[in-house]
Backbone as JSON Lines, residues from 0, in Angstrom:
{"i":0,"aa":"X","n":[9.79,24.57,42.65],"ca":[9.77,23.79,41.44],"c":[9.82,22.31,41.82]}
{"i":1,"aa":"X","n":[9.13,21.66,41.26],"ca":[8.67,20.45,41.86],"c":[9.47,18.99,40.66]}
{"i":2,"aa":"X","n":[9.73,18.03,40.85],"ca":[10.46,17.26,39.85],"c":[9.48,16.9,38.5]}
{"i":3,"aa":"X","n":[8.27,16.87,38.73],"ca":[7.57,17.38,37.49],"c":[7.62,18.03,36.67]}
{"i":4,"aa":"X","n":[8.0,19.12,37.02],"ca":[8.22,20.84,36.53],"c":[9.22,20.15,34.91]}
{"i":5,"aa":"X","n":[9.99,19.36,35.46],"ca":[11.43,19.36,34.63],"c":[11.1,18.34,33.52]}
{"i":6,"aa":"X","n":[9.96,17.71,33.49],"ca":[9.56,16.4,32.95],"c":[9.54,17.37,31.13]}
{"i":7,"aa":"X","n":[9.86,16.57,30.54],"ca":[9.73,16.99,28.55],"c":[8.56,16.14,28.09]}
{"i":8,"aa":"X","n":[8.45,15.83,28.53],"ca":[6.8,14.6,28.48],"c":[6.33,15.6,27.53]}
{"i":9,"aa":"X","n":[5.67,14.84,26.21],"ca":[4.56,15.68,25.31],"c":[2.95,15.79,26.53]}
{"i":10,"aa":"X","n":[3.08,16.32,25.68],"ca":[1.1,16.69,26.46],"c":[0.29,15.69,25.4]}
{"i":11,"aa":"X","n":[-0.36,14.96,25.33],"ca":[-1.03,14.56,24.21],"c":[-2.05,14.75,24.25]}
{"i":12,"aa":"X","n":[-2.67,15.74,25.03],"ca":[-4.0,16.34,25.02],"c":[-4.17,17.74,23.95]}
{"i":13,"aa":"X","n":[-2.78,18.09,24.02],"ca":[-2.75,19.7,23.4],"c":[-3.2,19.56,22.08]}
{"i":14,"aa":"X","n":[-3.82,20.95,21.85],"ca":[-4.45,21.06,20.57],"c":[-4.0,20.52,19.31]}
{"i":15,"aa":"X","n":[-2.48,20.94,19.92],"ca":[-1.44,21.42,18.3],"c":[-0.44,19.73,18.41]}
{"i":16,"aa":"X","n":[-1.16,19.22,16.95],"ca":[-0.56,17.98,16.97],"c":[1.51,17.81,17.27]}
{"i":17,"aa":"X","n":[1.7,16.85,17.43],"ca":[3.28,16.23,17.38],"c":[4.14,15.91,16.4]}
{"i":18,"aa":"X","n":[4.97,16.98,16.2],"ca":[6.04,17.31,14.96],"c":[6.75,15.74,15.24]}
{"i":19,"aa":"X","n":[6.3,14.83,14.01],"ca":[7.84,13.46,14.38],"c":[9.33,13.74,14.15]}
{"i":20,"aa":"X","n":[9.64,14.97,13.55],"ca":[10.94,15.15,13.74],"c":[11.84,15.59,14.83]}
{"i":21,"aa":"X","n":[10.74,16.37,15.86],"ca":[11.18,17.22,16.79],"c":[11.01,16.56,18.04]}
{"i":22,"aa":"X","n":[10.31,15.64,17.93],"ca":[10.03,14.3,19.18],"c":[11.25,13.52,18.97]}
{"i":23,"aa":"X","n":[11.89,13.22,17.48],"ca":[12.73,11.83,17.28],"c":[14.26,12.74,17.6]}
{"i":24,"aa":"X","n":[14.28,14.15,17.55],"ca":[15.73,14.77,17.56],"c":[15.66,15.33,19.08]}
{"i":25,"aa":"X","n":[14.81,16.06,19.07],"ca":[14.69,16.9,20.45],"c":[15.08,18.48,20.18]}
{"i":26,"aa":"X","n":[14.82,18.81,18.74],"ca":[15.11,19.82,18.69],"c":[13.88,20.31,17.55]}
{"i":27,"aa":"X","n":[13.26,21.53,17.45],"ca":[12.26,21.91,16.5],"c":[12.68,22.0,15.25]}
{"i":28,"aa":"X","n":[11.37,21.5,14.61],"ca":[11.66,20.73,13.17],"c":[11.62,22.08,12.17]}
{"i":29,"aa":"X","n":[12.57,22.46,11.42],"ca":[12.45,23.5,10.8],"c":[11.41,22.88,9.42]}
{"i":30,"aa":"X","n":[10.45,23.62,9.54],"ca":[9.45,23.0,8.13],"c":[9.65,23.84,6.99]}
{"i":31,"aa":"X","n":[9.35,23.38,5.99],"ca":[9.61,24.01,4.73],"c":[8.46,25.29,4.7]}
{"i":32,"aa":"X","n":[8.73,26.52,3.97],"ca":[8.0,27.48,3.59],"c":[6.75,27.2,2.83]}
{"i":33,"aa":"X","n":[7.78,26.77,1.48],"ca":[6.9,26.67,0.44],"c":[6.44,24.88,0.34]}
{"i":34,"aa":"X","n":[5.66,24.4,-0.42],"ca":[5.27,23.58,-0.88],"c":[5.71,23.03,-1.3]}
{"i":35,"aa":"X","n":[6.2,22.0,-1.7],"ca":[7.26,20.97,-2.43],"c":[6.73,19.78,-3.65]}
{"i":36,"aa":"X","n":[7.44,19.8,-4.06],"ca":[6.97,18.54,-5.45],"c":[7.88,17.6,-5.14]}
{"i":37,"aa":"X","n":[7.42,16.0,-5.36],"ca":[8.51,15.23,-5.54],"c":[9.59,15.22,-7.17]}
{"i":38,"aa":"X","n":[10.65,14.49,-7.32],"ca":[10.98,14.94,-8.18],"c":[12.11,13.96,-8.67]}
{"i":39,"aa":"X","n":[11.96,13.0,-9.73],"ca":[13.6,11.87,-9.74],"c":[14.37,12.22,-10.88]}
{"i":40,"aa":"X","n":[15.55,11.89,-10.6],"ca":[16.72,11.5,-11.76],"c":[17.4,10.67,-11.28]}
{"i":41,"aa":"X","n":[18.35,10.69,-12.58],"ca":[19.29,9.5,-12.39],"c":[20.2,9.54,-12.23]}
{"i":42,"aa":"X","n":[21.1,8.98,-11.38],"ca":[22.48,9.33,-10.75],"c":[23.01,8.39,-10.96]}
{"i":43,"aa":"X","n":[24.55,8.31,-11.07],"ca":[25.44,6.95,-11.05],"c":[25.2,6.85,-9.5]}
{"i":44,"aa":"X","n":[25.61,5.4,-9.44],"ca":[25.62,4.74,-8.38],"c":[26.94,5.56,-7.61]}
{"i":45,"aa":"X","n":[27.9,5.84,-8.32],"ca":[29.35,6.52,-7.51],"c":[28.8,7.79,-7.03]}
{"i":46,"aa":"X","n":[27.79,8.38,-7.94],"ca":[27.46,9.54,-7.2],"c":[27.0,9.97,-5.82]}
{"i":47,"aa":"X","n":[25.63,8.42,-6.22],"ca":[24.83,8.11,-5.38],"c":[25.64,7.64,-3.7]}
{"i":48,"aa":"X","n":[26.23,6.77,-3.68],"ca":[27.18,6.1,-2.88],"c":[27.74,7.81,-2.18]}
{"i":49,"aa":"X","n":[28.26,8.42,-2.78],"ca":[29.37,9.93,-2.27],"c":[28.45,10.45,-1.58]}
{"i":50,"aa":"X","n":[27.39,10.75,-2.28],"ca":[25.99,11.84,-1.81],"c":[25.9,11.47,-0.35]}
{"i":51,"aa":"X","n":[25.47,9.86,-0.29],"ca":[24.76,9.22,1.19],"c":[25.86,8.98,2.09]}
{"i":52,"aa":"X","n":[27.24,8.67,1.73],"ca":[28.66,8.86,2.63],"c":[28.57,10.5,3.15]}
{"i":53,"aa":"X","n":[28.23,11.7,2.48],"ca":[28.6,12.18,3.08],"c":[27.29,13.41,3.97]}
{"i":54,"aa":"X","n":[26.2,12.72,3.62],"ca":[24.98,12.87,4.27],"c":[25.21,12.26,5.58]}
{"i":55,"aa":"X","n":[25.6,11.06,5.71],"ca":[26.23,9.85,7.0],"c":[26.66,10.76,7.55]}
{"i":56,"aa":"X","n":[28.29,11.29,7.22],"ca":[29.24,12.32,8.01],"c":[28.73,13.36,8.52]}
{"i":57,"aa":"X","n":[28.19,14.29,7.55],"ca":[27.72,15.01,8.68],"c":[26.6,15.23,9.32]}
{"i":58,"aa":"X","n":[25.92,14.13,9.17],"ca":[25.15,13.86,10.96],"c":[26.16,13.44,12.04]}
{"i":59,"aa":"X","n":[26.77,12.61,11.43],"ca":[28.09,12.31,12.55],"c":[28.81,13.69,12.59]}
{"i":60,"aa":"X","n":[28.8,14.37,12.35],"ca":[29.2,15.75,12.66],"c":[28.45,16.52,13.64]}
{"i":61,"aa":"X","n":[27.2,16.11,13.64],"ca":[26.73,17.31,14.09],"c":[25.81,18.4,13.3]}
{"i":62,"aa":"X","n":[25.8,18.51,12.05],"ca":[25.78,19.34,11.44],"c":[24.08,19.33,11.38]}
{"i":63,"aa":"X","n":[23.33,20.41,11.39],"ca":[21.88,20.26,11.57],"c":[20.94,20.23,9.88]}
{"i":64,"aa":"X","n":[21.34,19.23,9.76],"ca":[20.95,18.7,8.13],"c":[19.62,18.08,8.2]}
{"i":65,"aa":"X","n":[18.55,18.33,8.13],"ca":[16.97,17.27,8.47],"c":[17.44,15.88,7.8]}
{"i":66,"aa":"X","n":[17.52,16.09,6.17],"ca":[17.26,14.84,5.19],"c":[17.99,14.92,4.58]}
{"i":67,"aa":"X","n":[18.03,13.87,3.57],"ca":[18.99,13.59,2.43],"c":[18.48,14.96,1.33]}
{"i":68,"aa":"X","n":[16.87,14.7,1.37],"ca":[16.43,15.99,0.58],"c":[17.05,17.7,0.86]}
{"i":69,"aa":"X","n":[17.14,17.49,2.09],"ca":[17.64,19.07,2.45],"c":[18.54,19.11,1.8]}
{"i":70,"aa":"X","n":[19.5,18.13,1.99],"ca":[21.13,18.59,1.26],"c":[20.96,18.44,-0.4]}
{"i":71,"aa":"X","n":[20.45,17.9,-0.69],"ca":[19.97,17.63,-2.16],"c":[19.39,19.01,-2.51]}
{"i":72,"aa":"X","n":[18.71,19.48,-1.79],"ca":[18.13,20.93,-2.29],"c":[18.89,22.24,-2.34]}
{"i":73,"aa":"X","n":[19.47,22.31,-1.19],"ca":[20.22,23.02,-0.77],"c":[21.79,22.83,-2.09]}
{"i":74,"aa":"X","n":[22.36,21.77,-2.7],"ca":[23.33,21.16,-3.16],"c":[22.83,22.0,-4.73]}
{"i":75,"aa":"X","n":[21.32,22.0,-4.83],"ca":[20.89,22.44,-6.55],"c":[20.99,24.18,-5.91]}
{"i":76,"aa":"X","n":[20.47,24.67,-4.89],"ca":[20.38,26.08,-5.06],"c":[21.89,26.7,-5.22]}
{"i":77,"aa":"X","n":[23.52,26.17,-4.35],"ca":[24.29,26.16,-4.93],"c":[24.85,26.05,-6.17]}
{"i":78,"aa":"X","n":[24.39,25.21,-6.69],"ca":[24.48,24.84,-7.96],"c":[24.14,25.74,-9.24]}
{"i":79,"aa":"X","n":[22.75,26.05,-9.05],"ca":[22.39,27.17,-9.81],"c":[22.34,29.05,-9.45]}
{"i":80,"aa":"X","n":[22.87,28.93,-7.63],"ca":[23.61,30.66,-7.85],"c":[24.92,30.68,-9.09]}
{"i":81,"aa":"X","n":[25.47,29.48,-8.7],"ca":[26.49,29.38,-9.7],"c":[27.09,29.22,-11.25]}
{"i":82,"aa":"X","n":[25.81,28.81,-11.52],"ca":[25.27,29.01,-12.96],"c":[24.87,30.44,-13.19]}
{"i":83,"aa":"X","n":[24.22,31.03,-12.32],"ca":[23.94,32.44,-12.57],"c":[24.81,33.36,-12.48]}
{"i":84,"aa":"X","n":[25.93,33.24,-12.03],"ca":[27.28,33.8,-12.73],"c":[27.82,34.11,-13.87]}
{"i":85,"aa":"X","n":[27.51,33.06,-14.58],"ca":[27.99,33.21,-16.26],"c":[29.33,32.96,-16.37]}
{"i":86,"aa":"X","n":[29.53,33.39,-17.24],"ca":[31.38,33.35,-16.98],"c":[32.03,32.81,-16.18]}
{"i":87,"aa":"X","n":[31.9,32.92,-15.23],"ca":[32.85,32.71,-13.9],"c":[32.23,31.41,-13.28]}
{"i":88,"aa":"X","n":[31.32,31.06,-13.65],"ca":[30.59,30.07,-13.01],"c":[31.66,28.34,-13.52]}
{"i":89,"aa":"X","n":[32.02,28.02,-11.94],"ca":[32.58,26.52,-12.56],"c":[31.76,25.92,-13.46]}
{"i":90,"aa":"X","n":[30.69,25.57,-12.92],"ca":[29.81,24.48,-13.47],"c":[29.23,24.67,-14.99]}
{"i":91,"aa":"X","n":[29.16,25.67,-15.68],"ca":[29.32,26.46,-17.09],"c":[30.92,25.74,-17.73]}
{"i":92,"aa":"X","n":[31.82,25.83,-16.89],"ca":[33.43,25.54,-17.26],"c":[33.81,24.06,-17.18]}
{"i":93,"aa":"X","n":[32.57,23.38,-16.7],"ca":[32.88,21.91,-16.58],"c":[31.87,21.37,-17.23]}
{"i":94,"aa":"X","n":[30.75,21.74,-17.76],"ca":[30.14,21.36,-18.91],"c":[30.65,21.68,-20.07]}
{"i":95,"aa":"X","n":[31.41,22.55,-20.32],"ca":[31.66,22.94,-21.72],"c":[33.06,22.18,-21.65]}
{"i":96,"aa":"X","n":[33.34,21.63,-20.99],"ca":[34.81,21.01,-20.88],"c":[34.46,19.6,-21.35]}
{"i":97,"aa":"X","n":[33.24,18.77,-21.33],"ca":[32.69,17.82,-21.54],"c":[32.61,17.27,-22.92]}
């Protein structure tokens, strides 16, 4: 094995273009399945501010989070197993508390 051998150097000849996430982390970019829409609302700024503090943390963690979107997505599918509870569902118990 020669000190080449060990080199991570992209190939930039290869067929199959260069993932920028997996070049900028060093780890393979998990891509989405499905297709995606963009999509806005409106958040208080306190929300907003909590959301991106704790998007910050855990990259400083470690934690293998791509984007702000991942956790944002991931934050609604929580959100609505939990609605699909009914009854028991907090978020049903804190709207009607409103």
């Amino acid at each position: 094995m020669t000190i080449s051998d060990n080199k991570t150097t992209p190939d930039f000849f290869n067929e199959t273009p260069l993932d920028p996430d997996s070049v900028a982390t060093g780890k393979p970019s998990t891509k989405p399945d499905a297709p995606k829409k963009k999509a806005g609302f409106y958040f208080t700024e306190t929300l907003l501010d909590r959301f991106n503090r704790k998007f910050h943390q855990l990259k400083i963690d470690g934690v293998p989070i791509d984007n702000k979107s991942a956790l944002a997505e991931l934050a609604l599918h929580f959100a609505l197993d939990d609605l699909d509870r009914g009854d028991g569902s907090r978020l049903l118990k804190g709207l009607s508390r409103r």
